[in-house]
DRENDO-1510 file (C-alpha; in Angstrom, 1 decimal, always signed):
<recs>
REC; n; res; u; v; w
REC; 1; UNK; -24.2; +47.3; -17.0 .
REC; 2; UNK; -24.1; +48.5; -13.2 .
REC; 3; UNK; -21.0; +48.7; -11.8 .
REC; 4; UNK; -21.3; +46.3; -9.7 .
REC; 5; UNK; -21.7; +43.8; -12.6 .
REC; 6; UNK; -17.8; +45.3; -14.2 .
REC; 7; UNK; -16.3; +44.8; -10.9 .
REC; 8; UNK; -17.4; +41.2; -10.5 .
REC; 9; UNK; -16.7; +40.4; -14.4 .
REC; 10; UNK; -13.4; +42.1; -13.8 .
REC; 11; UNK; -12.3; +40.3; -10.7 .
REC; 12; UNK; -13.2; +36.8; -12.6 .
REC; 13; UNK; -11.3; +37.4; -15.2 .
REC; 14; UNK; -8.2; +38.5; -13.2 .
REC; 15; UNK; -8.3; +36.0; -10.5 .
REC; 16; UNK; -6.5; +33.0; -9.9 .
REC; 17; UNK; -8.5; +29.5; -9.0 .
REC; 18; UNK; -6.8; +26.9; -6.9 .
REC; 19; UNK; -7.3; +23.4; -7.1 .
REC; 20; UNK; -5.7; +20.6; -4.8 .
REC; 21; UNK; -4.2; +19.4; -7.7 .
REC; 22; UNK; -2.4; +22.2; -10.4 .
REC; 23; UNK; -2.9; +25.8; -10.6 .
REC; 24; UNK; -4.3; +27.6; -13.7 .
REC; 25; UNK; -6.1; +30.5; -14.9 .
REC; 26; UNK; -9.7; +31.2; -15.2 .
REC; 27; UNK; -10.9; +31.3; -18.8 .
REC; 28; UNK; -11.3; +34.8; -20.4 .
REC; 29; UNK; -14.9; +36.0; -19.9 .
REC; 30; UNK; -16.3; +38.1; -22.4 .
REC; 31; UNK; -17.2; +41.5; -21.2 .
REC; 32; UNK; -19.5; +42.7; -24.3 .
REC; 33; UNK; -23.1; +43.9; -22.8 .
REC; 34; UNK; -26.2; +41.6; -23.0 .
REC; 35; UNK; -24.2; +38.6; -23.7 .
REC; 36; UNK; -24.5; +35.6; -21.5 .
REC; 37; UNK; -21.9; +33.5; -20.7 .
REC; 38; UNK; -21.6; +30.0; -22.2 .
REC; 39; UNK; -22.1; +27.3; -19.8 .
REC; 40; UNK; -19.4; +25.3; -18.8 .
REC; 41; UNK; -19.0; +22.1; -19.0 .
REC; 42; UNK; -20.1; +19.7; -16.6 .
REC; 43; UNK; -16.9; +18.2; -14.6 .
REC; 44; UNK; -17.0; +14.6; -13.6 .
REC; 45; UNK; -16.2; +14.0; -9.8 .
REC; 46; UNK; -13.1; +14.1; -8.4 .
REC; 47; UNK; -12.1; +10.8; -6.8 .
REC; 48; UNK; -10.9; +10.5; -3.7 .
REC; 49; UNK; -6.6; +9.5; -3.5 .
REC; 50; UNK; -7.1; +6.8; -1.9 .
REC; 51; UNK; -9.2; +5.3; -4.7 .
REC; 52; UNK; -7.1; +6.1; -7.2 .
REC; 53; UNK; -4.1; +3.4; -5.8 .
REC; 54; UNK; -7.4; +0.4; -6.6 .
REC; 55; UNK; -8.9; +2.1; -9.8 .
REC; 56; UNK; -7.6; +0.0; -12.8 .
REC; 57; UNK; -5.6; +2.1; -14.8 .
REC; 58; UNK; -5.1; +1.2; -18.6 .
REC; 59; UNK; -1.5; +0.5; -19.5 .
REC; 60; UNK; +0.2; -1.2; -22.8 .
REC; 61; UNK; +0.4; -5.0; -22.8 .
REC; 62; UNK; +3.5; -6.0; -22.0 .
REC; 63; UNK; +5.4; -9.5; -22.0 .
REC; 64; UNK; +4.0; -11.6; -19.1 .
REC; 65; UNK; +6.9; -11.5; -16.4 .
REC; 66; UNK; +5.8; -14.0; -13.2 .
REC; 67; UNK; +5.3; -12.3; -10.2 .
REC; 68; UNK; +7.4; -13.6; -7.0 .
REC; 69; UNK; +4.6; -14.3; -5.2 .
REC; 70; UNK; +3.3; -16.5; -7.3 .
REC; 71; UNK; +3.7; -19.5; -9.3 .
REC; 72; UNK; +4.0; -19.2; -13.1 .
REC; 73; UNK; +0.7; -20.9; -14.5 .
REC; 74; UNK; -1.4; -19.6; -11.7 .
REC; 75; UNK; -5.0; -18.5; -12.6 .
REC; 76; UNK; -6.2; -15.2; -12.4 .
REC; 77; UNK; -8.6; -15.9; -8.9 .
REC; 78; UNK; -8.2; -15.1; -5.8 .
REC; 79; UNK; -6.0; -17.0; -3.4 .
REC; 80; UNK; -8.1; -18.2; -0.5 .
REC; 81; UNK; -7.1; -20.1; +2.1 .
REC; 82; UNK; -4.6; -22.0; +0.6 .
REC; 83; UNK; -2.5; -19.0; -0.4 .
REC; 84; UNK; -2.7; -17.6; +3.5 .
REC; 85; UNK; -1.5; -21.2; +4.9 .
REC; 86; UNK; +0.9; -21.1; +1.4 .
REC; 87; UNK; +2.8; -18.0; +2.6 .
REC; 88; UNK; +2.0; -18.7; +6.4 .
REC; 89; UNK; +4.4; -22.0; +6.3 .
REC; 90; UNK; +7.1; -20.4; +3.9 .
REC; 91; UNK; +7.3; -17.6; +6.6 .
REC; 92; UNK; +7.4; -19.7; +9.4 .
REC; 93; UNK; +10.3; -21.6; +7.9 .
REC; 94; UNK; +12.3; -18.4; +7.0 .
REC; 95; UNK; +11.8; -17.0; +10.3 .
REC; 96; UNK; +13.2; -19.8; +12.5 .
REC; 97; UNK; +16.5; -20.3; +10.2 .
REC; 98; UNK; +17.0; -16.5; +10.8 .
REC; 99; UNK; +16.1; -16.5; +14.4 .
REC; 100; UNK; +19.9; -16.2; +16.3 .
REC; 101; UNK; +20.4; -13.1; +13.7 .
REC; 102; UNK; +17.0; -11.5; +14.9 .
REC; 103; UNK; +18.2; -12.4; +18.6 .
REC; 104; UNK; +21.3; -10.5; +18.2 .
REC; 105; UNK; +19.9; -7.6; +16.4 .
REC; 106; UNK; +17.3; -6.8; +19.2 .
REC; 107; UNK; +20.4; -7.7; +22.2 .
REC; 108; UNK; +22.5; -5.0; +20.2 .
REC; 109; UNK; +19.2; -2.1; +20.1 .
REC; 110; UNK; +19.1; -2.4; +23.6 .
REC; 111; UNK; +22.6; -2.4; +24.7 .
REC; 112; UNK; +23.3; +1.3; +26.4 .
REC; 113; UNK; +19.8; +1.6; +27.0 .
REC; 114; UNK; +19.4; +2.3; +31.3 .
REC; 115; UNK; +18.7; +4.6; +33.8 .
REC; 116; UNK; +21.1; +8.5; +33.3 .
REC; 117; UNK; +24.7; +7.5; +35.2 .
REC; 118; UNK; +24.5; +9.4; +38.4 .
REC; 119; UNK; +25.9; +13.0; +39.1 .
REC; 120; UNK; +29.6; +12.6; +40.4 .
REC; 121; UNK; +30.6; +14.8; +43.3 .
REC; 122; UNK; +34.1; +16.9; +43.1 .
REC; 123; UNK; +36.0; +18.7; +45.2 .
REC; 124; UNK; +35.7; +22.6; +45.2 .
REC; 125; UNK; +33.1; +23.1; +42.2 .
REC; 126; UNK; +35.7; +25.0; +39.8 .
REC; 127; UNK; +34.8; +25.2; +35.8 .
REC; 128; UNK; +37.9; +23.0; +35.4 .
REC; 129; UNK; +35.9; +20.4; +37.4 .
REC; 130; UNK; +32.1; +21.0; +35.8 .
REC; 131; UNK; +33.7; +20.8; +32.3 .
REC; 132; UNK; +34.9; +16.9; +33.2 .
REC; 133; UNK; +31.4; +16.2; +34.7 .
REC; 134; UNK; +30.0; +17.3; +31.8 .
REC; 135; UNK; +32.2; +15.2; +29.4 .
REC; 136; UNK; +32.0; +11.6; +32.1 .
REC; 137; UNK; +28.0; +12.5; +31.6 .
REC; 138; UNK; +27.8; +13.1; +27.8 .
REC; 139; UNK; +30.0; +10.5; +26.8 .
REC; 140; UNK; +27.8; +7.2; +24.8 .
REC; 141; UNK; +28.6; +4.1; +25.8 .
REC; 142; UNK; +30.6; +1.8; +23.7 .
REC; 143; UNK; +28.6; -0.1; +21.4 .
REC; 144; UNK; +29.6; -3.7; +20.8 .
REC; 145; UNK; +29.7; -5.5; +16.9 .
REC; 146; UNK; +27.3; -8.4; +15.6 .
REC; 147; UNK; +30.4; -10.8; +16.9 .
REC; 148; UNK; +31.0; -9.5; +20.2 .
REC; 149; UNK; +27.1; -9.7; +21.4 .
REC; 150; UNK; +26.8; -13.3; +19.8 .
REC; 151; UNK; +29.9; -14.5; +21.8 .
REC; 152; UNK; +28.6; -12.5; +24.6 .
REC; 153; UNK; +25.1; -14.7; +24.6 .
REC; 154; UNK; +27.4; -17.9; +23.7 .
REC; 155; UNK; +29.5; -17.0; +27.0 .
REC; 156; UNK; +26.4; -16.3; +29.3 .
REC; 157; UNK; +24.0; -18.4; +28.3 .
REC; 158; UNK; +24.9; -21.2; +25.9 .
REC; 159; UNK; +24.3; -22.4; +22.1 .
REC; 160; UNK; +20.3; -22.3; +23.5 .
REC; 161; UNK; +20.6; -19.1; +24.4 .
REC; 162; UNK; +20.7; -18.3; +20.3 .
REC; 163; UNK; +17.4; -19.6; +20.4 .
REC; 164; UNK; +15.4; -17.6; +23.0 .
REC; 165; UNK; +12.2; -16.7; +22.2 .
REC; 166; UNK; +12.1; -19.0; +19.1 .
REC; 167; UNK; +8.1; -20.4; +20.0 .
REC; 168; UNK; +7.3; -16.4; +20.1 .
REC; 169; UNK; +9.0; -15.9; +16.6 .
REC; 170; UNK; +7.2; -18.9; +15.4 .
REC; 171; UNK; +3.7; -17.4; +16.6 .
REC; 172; UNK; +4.7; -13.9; +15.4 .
REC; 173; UNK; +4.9; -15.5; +11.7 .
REC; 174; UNK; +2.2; -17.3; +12.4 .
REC; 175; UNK; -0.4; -14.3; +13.2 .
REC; 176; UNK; +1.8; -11.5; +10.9 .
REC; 177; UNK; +3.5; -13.3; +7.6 .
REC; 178; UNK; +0.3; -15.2; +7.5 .
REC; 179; UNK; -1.7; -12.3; +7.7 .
REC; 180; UNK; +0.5; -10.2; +4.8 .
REC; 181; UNK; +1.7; -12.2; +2.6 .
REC; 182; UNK; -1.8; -13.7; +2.0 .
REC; 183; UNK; -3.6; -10.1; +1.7 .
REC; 184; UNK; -0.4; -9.1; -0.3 .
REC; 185; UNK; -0.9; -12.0; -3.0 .
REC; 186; UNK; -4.6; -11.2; -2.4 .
REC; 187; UNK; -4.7; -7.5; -3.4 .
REC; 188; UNK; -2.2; -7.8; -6.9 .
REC; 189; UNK; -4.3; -10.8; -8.2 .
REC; 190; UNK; -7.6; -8.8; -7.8 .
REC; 191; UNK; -5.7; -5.4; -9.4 .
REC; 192; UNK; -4.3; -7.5; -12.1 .
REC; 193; UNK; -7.8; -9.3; -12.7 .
REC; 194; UNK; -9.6; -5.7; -12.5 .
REC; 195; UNK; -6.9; -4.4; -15.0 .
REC; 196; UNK; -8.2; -6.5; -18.0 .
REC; 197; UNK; -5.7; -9.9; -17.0 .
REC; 198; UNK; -3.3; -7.6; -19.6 .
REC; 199; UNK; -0.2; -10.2; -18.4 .
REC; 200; UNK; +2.3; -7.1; -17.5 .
REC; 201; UNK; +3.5; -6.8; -13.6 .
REC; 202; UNK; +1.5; -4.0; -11.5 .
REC; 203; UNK; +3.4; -0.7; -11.6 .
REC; 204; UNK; +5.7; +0.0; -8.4 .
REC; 205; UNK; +2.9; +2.7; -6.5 .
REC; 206; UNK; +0.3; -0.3; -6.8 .
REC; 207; UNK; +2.7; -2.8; -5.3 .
REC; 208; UNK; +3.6; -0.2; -2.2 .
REC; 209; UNK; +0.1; +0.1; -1.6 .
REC; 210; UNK; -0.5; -3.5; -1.7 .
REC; 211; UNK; +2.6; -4.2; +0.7 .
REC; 212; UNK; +1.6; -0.8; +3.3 .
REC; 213; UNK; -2.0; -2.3; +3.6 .
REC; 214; UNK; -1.4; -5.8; +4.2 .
REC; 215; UNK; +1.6; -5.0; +6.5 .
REC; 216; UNK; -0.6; -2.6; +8.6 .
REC; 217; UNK; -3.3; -5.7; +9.3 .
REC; 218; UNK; -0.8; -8.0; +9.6 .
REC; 219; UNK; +0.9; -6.2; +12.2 .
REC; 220; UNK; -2.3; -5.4; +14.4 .
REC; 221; UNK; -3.2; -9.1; +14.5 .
REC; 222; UNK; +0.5; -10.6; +15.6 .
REC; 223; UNK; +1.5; -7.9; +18.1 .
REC; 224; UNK; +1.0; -9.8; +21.1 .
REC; 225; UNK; +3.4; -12.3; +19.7 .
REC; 226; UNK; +5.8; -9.7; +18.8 .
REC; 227; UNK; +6.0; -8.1; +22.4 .
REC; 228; UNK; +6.1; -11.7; +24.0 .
REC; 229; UNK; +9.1; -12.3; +21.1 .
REC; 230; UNK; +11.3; -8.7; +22.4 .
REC; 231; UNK; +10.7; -9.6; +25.7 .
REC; 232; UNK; +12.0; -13.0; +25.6 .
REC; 233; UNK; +15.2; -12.2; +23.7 .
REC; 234; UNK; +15.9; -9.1; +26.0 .
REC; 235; UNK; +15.8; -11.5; +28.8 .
REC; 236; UNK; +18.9; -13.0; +29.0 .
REC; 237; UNK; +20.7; -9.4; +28.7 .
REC; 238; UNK; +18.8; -8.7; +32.4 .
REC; 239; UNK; +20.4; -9.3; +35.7 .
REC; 240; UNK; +19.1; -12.5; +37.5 .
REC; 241; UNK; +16.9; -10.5; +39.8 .
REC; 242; UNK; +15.1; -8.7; +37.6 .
REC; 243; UNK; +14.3; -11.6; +34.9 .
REC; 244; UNK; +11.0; -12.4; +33.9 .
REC; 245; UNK; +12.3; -16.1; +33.2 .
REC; 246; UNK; +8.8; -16.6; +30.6 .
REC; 247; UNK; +8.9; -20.7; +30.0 .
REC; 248; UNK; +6.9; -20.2; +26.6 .
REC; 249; UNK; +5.4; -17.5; +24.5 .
REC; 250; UNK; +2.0; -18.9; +25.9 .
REC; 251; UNK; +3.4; -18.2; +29.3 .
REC; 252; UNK; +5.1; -14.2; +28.6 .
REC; 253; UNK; +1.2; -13.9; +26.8 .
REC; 254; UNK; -0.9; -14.7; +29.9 .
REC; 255; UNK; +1.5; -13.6; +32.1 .
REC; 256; UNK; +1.7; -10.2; +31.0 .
REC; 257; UNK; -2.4; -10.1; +30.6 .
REC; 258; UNK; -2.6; -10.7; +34.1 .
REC; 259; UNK; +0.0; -8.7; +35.6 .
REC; 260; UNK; +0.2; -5.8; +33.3 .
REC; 261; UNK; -3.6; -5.6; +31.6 .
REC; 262; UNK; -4.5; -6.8; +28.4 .
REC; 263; UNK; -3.9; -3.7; +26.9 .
REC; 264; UNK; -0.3; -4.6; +27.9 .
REC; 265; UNK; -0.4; -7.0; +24.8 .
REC; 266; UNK; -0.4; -3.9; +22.3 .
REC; 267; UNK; +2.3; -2.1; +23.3 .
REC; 268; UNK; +4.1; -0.1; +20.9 .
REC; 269; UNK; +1.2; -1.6; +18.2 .
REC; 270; UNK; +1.3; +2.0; +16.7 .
REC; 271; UNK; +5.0; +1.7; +16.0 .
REC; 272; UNK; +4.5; -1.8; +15.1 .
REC; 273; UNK; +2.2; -1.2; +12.3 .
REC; 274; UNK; +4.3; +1.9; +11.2 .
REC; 275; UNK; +7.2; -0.5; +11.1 .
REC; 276; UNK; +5.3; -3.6; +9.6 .
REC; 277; UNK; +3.9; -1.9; +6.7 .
REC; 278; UNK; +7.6; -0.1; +5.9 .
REC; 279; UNK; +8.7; -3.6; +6.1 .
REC; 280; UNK; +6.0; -5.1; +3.6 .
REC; 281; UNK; +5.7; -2.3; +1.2 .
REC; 282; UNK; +10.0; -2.0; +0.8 .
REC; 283; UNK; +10.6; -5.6; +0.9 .
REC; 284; UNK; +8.1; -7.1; -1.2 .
REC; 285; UNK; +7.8; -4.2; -3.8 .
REC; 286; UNK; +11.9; -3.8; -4.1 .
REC; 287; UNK; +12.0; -8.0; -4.4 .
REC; 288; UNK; +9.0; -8.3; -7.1 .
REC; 289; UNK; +10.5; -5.2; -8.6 .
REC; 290; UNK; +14.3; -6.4; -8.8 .
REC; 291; UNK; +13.0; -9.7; -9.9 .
REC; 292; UNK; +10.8; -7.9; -13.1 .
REC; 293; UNK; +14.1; -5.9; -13.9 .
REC; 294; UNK; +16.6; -9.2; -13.8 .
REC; 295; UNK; +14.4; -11.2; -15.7 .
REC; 296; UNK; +13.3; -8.6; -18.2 .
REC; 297; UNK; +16.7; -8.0; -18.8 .
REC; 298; UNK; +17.9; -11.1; -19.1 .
REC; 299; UNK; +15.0; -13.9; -19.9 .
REC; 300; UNK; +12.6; -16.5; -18.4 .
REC; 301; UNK; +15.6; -19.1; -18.1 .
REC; 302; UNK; +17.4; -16.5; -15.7 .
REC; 303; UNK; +14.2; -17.5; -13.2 .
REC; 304; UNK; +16.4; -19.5; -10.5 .
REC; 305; UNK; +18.8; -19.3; -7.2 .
REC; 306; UNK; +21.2; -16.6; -8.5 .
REC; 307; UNK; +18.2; -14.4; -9.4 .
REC; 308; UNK; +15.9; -14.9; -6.1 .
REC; 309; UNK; +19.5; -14.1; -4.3 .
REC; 310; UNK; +20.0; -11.0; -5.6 .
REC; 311; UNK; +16.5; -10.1; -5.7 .
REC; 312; UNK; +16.5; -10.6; -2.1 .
REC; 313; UNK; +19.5; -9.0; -0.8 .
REC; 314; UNK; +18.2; -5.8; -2.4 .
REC; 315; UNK; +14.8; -6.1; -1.0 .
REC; 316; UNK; +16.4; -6.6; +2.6 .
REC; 317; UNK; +19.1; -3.6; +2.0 .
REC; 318; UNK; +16.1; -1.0; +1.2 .
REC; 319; UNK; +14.0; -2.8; +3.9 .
REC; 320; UNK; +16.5; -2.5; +6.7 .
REC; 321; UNK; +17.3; +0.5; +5.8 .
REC; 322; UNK; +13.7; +2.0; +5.8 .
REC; 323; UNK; +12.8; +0.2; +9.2 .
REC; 324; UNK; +15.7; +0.1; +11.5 .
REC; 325; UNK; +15.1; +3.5; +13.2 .
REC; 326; UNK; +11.7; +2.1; +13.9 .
REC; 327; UNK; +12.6; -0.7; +15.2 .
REC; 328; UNK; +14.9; +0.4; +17.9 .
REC; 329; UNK; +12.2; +2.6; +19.4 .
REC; 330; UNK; +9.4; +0.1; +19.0 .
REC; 331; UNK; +12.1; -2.9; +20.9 .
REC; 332; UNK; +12.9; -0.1; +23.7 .
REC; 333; UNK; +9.2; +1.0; +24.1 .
REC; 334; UNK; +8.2; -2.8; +24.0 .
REC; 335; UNK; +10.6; -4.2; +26.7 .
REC; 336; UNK; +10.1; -0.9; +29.0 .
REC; 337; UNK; +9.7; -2.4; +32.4 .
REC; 338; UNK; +6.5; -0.4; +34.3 .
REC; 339; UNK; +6.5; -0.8; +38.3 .
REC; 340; UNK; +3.6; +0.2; +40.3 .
REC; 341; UNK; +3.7; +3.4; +41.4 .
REC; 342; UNK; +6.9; +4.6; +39.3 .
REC; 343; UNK; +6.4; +6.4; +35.9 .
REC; 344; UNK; +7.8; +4.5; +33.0 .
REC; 345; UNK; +11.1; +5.0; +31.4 .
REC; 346; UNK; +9.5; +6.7; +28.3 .
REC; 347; UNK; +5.9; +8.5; +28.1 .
REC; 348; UNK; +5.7; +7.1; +24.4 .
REC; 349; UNK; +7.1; +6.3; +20.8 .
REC; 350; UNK; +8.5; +10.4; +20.8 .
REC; 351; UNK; +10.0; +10.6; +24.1 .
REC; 352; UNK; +11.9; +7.2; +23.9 .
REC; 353; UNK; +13.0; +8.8; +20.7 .
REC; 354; UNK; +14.2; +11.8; +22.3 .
REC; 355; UNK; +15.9; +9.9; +25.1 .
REC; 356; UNK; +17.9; +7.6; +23.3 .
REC; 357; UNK; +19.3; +10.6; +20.4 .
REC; 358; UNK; +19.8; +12.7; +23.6 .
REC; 359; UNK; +22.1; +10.2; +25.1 .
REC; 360; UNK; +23.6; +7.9; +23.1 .
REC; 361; UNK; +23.6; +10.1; +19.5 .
REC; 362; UNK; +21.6; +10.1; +16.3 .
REC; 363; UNK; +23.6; +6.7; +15.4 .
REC; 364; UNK; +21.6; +5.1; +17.8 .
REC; 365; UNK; +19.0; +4.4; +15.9 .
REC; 366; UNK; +21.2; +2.5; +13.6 .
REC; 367; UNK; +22.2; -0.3; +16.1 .
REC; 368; UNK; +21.5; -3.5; +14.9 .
REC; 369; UNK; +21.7; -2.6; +11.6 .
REC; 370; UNK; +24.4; -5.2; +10.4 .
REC; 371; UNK; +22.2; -8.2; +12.3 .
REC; 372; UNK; +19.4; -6.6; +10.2 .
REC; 373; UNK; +20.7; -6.3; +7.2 .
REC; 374; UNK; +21.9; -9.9; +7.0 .
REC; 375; UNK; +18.7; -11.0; +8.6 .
REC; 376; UNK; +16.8; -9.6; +5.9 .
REC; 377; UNK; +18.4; -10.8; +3.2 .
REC; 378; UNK; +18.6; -14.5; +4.1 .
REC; 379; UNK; +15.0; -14.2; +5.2 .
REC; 380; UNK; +13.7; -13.1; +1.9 .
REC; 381; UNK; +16.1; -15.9; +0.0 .
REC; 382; UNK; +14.5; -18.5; +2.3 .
REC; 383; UNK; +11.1; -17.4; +2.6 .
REC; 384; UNK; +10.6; -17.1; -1.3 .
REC; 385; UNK; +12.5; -20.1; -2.2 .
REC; 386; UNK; +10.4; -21.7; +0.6 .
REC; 387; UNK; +7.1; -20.6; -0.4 .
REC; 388; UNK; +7.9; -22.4; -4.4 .
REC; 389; UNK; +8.8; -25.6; -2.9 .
REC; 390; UNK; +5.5; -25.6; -0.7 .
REC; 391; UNK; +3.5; -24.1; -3.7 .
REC; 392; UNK; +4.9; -27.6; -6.0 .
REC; 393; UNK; +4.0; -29.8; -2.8 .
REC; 394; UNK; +0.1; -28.2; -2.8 .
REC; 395; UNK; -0.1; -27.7; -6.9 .
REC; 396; UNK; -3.3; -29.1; -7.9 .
REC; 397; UNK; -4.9; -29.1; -4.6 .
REC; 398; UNK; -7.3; -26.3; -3.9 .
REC; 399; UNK; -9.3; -25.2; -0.5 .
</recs>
């Protein structure tokens, strides 16, 4: 044996092989001379992550617990349409009852949000005098409670101003609950069905991935309803002049195709998506989950108001509490005003970002979490209690 031969034996033996996965130790080698190595064993190919969330993986049998989604007694196909128009009317519902809260929660992300306040002149230009500037300059504005915005719009605009941009919310559901609940319901039947029909709930990563798809496509299809929605709810909040006074979400829709582009109509879709599938994957997964837990814990006969309640005001806490500092940067970047010949108040998702911690602090991304908070959890009471009713209305009728 050349030593050559020695020095590569010896290095493989010593060395260290990385995986993406785990670390470990190459097997000992065998350095007697004129032996050959044994051949190792073939190893099967590595699948790609992303697979591994839809690869049926084999779990115990556990006792059948009905998912939220559906209806106990439910076969094992796939929903179809009627499962999309199912969810689609259930969210519609929920969305309208929670409308005023949504209203207030936007009005309350966009209060302080404006142009720097400008540089005030003083006398003589002494540090006693730059020190105040600076202080006038750096101090946030004072942000205003759930209360205080709703009797604000009550004061300026009426009881219908509770209700601005209602036809916009009721498109938005339309296009985006349609959309995700539908896949959502989709996607866990055809797991469960791949995984044998064992009768146990998915495990949590499954229903995440389930909720972070179908929020993603449902988001990308109802965005133009969802800028039309910020824009007419931040309305009423703008001075007279400077109004866009939309009649309808059909109106804010061509209006802003014609003035602004079409690409106009996906604004902020990145941060939309982002946002919609945090939504989806928190909401859904924490209510399905809590539901499992209460009614593992405590029986079938627990199955009614009580449990959907709770079930839903911890799906909305974790929800709101996931999404919010999304949402104030996507309802900022969505209701930026562009002129002609002027560059925008923010260059993008990171800049407005930037802007609004830089002067109005880190809490700032926190406004309208109250509004959100109690808009979630109603929402998910209503839209699942909802979506059973309309489910005993269509039983037995299939297209």
């Amino acid at each position: 044996m050349d030593n050559w031969t020695c020095f590569q034996l010896g290095f493989q033996a010593s060395s260290i092989h990385f995986c993406p996965c785990k670390l470990y130790t190459a097997r000992p080698v065998n350095l007697a001379p004129h032996t050959t190595p044994p051949a190792r064993a073939a190893r099967p190919p590595r699948l790609p992550s992303l697979l591994l969330l839809s690869a049926p993986a084999a779990r115990p049998s556990t006792s059948a617990v009905s998912s939220p989604i559906r209806t106990q007694g439910a076969g094992a196909e796939g929903m179809g349409l009627k499962g999309f128009v199912e969810g689609g009317a259930a969210c519609v519902v929920a969305g309208s009852c929670t409308h005023p809260l949504d209203l207030i929660k936007v009005r309350m992300q966009l209060h302080g949000e404006g142009p720097p306040a400008p540089a005030l002149a003083f006398p003589g230009g002494g540090a006693h005098h730059h020190h105040h500037h600076h202080l006038l300059q750096q101090q946030p504005p004072r942000r205003p409670g759930p209360i205080a915005v709703c009797a604000q719009i009550l004061r300026a605009e009426g009881p219908t101003g509770l209700l601005s941009g209602v036809s916009a919310t009721m498109l938005r559901q339309t296009l985006y609950s349609t959309t995700c609940m539908g896949l959502y319901d989709t996607l866990k039947r055809r797991w469960e069905r791949d995984d044998g029909g064992g009768g146990g709930p998915l495990p949590l990563h499954r229903k995440v991935a389930a909720g972070l798809f179908s929020g993603g496509v449902g988001a990308a299809v109802g965005n133009p309803a969802d800028v039309a929605m910020v824009r007419m709810q931040a309305d009423g909040r703008l001075p007279a002049a400077q109004r866009r006074n939309y009649r309808s979400v059909a109106d804010a829709i061509v209006r802003m195709a014609r003035d602004e582009g079409v690409c106009s109509l996906w604004r902020g879709s990145p941060l939309t998506v982002k946002r919609a599938m945090i939504v989806a994957a928190s909401q859904l997964a924490t209510y399905d989950q809590a539901k499992e837990a209460i009614l593992a814990r405590r029986g079938q006969g627990a199955d009614g108001l009580a449990t959907h309640v709770a079930a839903g005001l911890a799906a909305g806490l974790v929800a709101a509490s996931a999404s919010t500092p999304v949402d104030v940067v996507k309802t900022r970047v969505m209701n930026m005003k562009v002129v002609a010949g002027a560059p925008p108040p923010y260059s993008g998702a990171l800049d407005c970002l930037i802007k609004t911690v830089r002067s109005e602090g880190a809490m700032a991304l926190y406004k309208g979490f109250v509004p959100t908070v109690t808009r979630q959890g109603p929402f998910t009471i209503v839209l699942f209690v909802t979506l059973e009713q309309v489910r005993k209305l269509l039983k037995g009728v299939d297209f």
